[in-house]
C-alpha positions as CSV (number, residue, x, y, z in Angstrom):
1,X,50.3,-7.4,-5.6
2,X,51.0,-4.6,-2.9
3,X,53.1,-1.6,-4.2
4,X,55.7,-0.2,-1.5
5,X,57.5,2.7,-1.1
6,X,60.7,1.7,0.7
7,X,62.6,4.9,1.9
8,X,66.5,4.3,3.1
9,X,69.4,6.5,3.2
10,X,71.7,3.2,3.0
11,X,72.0,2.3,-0.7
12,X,73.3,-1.4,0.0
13,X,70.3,-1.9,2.2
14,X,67.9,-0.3,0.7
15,X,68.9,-2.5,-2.7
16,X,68.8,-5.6,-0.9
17,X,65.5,-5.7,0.8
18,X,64.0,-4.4,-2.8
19,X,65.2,-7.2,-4.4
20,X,63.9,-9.2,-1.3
21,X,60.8,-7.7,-1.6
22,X,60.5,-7.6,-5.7
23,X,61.9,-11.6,-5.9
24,X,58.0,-12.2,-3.2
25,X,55.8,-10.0,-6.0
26,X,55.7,-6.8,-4.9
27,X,55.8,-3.7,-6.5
28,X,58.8,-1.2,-4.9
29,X,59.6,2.1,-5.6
30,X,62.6,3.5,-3.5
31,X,64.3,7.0,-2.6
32,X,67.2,7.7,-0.4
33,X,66.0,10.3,2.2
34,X,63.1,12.3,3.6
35,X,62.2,14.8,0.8
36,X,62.5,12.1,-2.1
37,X,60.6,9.9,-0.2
38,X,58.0,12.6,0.1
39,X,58.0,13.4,-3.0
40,X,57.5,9.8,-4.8
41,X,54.7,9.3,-2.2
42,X,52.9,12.4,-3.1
43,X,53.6,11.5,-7.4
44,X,51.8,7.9,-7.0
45,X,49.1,9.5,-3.9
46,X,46.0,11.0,-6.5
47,X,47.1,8.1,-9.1
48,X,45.6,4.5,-10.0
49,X,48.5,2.7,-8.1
50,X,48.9,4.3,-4.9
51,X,51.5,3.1,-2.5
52,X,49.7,0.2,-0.4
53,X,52.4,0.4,2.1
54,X,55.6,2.3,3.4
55,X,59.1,0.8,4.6
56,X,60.9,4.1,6.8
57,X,64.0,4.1,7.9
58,X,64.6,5.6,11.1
59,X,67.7,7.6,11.2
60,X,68.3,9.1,7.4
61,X,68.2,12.7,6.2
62,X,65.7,15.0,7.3
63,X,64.1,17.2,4.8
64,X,66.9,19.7,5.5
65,X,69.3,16.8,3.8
66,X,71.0,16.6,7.4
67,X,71.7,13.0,9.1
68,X,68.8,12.8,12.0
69,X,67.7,10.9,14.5
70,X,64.0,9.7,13.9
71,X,63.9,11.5,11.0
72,X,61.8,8.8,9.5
73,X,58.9,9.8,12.2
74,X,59.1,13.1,10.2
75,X,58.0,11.5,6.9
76,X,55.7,9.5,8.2
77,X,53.9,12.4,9.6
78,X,53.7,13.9,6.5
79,X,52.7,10.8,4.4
80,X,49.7,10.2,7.6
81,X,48.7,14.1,6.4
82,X,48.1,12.8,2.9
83,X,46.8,9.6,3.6
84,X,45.9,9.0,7.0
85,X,45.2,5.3,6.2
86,X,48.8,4.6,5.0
87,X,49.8,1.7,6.5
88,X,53.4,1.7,7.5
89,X,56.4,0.3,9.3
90,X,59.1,2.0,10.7
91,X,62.7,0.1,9.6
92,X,65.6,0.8,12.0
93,X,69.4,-1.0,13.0
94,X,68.7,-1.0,16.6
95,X,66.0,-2.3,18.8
96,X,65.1,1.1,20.5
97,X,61.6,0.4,22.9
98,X,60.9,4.3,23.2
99,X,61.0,4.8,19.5
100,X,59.0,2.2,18.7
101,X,56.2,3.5,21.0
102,X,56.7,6.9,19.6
103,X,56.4,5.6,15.7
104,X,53.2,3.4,16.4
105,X,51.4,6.7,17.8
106,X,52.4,8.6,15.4
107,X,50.4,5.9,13.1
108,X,53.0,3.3,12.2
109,X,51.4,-0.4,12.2
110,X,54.9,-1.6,13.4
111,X,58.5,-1.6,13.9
112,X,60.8,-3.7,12.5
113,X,65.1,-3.9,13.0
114,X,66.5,-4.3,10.0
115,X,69.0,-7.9,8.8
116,X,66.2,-10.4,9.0
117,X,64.7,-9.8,5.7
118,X,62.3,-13.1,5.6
119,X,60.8,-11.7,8.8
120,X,60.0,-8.1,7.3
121,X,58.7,-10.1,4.6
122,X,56.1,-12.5,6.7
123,X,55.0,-8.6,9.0
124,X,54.3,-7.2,5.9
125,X,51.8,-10.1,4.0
126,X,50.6,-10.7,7.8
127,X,49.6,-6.7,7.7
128,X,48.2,-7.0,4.5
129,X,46.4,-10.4,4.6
């Protein structure tokens, strides 16, 4: 099954969708902000199990540790740099159009706003096959 890296500042959130995710068979590993998110990628990137997938939040930490907006475009960046085939989707609270457009050229598959976990679920084995 898939491995994911799911990356969320919000612990209650970012629990809830792994347990979401790990009760439908994947594998998730987690961190809480920008740097740790880098950091677990770049751990798993030159291994066996590399991450299949990665789950952003928008608005987290930067790699400063500071609260920013889109910060999650940041680490995605970075993870393309590694792996420009990563396929990922950019997790946020709010519909924002502009964003959206930004993350997907920056290399994001798709944009998803978080609380409707089943549907994260269905984008991400329709992404897969």
């Amino acid at each position: 099954m898939a491995k994911l890296l799911l990356v969320d500042d919000e612990a209650l959130v970012r629990r809830s969708m792994q347990k979401t995710l790990l009760r439908r068979g994947f594998t998730v590993e987690t961190a809480s902000n920008c740097s740790e998110g880098l950091a677990t990628f770049e751990a798993s990137h030159n291994t066996a199990s590399p991450f299949d997938m990665a789950l952003l939040d928008l608005n987290m930490p930067n790699f400063d540790g500071i609260p920013a907006h889109a910060a999650g475009l940041d680490l995605l960046t970075k993870l393309r740099e590694i792996n420009p085939e990563l396929i990922a989707i950019v997790l946020t609270a709010y519909d924002e159009v502009d964003t959206a457009k930004d993350a997907v050229q920056r290399g994001a598959r798709s944009y998803f706003v978080k609380g409707r976990e089943q549907g994260l679920v269905n984008l991400i084995n329709e992404i897969l096959g």
